[in-house]
C-alpha positions as CSV (number, residue, x, y, z in Angstrom):
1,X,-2.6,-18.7,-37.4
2,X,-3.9,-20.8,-34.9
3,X,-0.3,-21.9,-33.3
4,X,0.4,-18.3,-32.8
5,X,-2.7,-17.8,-31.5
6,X,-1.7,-20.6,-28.7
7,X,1.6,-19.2,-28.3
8,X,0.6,-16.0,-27.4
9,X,-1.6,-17.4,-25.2
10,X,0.3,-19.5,-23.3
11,X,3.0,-16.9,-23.1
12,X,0.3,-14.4,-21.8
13,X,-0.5,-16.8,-19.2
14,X,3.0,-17.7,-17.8
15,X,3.8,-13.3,-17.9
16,X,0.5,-13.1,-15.6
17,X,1.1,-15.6,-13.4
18,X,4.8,-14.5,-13.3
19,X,4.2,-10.8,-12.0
20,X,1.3,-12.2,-9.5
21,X,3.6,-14.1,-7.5
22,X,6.3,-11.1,-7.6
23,X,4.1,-9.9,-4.5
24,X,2.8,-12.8,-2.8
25,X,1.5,-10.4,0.4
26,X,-0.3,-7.9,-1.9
27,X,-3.3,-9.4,-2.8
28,X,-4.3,-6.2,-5.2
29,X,-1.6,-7.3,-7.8
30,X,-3.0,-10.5,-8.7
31,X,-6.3,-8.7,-8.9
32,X,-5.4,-6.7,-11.4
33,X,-3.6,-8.9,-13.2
34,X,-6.6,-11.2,-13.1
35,X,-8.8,-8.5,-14.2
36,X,-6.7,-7.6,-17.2
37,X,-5.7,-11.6,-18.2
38,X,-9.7,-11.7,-17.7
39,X,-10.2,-9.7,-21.0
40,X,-7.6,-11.3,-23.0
41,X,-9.2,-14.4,-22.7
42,X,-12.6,-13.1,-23.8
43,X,-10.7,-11.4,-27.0
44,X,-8.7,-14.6,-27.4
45,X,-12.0,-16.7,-27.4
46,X,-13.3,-14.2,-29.6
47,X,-10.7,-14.9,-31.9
48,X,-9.1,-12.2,-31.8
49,X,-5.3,-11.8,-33.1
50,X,-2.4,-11.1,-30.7
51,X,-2.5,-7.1,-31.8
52,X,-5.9,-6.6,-31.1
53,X,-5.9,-8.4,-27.8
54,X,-2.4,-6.0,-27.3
55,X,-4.8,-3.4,-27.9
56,X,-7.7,-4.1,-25.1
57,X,-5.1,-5.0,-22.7
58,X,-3.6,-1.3,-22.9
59,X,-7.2,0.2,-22.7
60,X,-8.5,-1.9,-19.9
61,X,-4.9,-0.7,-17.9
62,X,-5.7,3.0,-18.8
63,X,-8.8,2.4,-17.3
64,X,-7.4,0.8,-14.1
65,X,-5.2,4.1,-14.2
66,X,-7.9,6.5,-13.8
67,X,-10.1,4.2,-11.7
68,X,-7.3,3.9,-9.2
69,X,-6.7,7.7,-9.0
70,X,-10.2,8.4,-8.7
71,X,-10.2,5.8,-6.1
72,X,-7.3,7.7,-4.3
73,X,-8.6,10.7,-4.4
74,X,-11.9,10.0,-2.6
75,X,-9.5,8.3,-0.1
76,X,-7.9,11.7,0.1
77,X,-11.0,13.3,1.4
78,X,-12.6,10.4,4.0
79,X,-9.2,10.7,5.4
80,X,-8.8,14.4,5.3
81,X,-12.3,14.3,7.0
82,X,-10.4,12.7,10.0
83,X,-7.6,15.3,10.8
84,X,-8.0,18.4,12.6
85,X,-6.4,21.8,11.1
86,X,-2.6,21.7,12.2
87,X,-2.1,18.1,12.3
88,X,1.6,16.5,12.6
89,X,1.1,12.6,11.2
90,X,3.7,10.0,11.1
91,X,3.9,8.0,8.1
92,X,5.8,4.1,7.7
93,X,7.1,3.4,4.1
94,X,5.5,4.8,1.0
95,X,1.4,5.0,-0.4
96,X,2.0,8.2,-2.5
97,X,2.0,8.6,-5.9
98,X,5.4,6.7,-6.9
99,X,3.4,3.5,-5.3
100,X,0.2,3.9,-6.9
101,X,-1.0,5.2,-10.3
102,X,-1.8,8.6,-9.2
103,X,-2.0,10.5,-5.7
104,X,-1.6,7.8,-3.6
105,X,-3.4,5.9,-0.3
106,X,-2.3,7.0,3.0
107,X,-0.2,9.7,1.4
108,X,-3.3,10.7,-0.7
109,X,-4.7,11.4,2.7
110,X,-1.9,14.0,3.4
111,X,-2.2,15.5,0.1
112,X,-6.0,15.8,0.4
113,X,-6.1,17.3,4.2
114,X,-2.8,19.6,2.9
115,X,-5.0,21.2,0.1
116,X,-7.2,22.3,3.1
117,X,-4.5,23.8,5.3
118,X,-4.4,20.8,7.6
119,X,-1.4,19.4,7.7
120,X,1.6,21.4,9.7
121,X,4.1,18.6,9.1
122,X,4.9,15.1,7.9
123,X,7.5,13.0,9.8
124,X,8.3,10.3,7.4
125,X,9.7,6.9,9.1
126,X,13.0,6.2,6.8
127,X,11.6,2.0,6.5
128,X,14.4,-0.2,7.5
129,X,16.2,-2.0,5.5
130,X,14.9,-1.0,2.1
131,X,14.4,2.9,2.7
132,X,11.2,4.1,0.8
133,X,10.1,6.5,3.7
134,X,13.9,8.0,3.2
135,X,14.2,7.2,-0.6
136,X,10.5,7.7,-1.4
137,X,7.9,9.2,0.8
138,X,10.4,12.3,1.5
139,X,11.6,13.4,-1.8
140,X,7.8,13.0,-3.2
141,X,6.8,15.3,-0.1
142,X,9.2,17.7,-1.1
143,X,8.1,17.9,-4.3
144,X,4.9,18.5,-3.6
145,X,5.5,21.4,-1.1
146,X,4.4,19.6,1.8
147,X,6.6,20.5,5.4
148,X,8.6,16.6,6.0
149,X,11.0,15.7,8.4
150,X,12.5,12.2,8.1
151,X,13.3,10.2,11.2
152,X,15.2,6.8,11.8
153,X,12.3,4.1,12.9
154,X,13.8,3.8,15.9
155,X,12.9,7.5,16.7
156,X,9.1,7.7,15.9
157,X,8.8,6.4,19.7
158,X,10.5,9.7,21.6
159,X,8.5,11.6,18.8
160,X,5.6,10.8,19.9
161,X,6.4,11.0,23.8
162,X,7.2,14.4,23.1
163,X,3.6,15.1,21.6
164,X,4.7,15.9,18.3
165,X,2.9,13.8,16.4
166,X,-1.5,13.8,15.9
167,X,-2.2,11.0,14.1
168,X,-0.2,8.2,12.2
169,X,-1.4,7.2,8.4
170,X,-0.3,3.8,6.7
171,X,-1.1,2.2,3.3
172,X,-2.1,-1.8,3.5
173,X,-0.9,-4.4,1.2
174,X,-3.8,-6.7,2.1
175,X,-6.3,-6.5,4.6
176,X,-8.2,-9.3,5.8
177,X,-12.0,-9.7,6.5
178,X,-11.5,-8.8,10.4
179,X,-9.8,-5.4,9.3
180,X,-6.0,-6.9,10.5
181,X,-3.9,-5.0,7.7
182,X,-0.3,-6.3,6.4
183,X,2.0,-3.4,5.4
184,X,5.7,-2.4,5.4
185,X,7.3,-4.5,8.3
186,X,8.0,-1.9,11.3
187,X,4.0,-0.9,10.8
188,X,3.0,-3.0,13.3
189,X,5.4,-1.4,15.8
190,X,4.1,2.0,15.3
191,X,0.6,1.1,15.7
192,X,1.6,-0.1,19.7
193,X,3.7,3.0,19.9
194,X,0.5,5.1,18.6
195,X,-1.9,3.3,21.0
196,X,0.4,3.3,24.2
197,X,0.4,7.3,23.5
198,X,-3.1,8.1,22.5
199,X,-2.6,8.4,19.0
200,X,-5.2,7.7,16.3
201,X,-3.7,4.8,13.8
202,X,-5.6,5.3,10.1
203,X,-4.9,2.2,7.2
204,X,-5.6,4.0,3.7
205,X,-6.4,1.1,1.4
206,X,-8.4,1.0,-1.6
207,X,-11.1,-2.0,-1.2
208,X,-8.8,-4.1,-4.2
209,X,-6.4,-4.4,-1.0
210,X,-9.1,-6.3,1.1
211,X,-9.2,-9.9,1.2
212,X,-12.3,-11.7,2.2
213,X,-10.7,-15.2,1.3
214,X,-8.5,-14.7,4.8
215,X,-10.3,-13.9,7.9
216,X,-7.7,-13.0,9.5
217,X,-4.0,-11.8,9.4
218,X,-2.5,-14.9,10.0
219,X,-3.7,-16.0,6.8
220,X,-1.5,-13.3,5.6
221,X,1.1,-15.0,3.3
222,X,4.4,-12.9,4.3
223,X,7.0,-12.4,1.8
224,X,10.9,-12.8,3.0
225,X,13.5,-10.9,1.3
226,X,17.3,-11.3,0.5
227,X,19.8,-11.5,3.6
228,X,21.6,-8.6,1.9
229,X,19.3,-6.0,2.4
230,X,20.0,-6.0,5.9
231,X,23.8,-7.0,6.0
232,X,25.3,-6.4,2.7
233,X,28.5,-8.3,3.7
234,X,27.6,-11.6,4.9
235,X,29.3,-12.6,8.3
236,X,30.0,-16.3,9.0
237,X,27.9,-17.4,11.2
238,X,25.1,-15.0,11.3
239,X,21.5,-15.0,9.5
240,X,19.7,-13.0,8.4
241,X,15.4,-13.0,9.1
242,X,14.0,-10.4,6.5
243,X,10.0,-10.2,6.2
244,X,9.2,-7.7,4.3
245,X,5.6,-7.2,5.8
246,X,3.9,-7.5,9.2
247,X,0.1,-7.5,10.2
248,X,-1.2,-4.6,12.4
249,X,-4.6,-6.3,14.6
250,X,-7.7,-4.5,14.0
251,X,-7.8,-3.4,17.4
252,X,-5.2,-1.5,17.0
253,X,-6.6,0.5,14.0
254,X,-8.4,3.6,14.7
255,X,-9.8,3.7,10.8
256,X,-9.7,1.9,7.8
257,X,-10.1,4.6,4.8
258,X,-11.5,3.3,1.6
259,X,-13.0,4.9,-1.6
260,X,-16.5,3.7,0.0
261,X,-15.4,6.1,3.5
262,X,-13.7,5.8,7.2
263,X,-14.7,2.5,8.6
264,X,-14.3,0.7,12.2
265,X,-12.2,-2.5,11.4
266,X,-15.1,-4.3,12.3
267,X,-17.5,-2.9,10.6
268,X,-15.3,-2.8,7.2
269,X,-17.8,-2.3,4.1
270,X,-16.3,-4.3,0.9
């Protein structure tokens, strides 16, 4: 009836709004979620019953599925594009396939320009405190058969002094109109190690990740995380500052990939 009807609707409202906010720095979360809330509320006005709309909502997220890896994969090969046969590329966190629906962003790069022969060896950044380069990025490597070497963060500086690395490739979790890019915290780091040593700096993002509300990265909201990721035991008298993201400036990015190709920061097509 009509009060189930509401209900569902006001319970379908709260859920979206719920798993938006779980990553206030990601900006392509809530755009999914909006796009999939969008066509419940066109079955809903429709009048359609709570299992129907159950029933668009799964086919418009299949779609999203294959859309993203298509999306992924033509990220794969602009990137690829980039390297030169034998590279060594640093990565910071994870943008493979356990962090997208298929292939991954910057690691979809890797996996793209590895099916050509390109890629001699990852070295995986562990990402303090949480771990997904160590938890994540290496065991999917591994899996798939590419060369990876995990390093402590604090080590991707002497690696790249000792001109083992070619290029560094990160993922984004939003990018604003002036091409500055939020992503794991410690990526901005890496991209003023890259520069000080000659190293190209590549952001794989699909264009869902850009933001043309913010023009810049301070706009970036930055999510803080629990005290306990970083000191388990708490100690009297010490806190704890845990950001989970930071913002890389443009200038400091050699390319932004993106389904659409390998932009300038600048000249960022969306």
């Amino acid at each position: 009836g009509a009060g189930e009807v509401s209900a569902y609707r006001a319970a379908l409202e709260r859920t979206a709004e719920e798993i938006a906010c779980a990553r206030p720095t990601a900006v392509n979360l809530r755009w999914a979620v909006e796009r999939v809330l969008g066509r419940a509320r066109v079955a809903l006005d429709g009048g359609a019953a709570p299992a129907a709309v159950a029933d668009v909502l799964f086919a418009e997220a299949k779609r999203m599925e294959a859309e993203d890896e298509a999306a992924n994969r033509a990220i794969g090969a602009h990137g690829a594009a980039l390297l030169r046969q034998g590279s060594r590329v640093l990565t910071h966190c994870n943008a493979g396939s356990l962090a997208t629906a298929f292939y991954g962003t910057a690691l979809g790069v890797v996996y793209a320009a590895a099916e050509q022969g390109k890629i001699e060896r990852v070295y995986a950044d562990e990402t303090r405190p949480v771990g997904q380069g160590a938890r994540l990025t290496s065991w999917e490597l591994a899996r798939a058969g590419v060369p990876c070497t995990l390093v402590c963060d604090n080590m991707a500086a002497s690696l790249m002094a000792k001109g083992e690395v070619d290029a560094v490739i990160v993922g984004a979790d939003r990018i604003a109109a002036n091409g500055d890019a939020a992503n794991k915290i410690g990526t901005y780091g890496v991209a003023v190690l890259a520069r000080h040593h000659g190293i190209p700096f590549y952001v794989a993002a699909p264009t869902s990740t850009i933001d043309p509300a913010i023009a810049d990265g301070s706009g970036i909201p930055i999510e803080e995380r629990d005290a306990s990721e970083v000191l388990p035991v708490a100690i009297e008298g010490v806190d704890v500052w845990n950001p989970a993201f930071d913002v890389t400036p443009a200038g400091l990015i050699t390319r932004i990939v993106t389904e659409r190709g390998a932009f300038e920061p600048d000249k960022l097509v969306y």
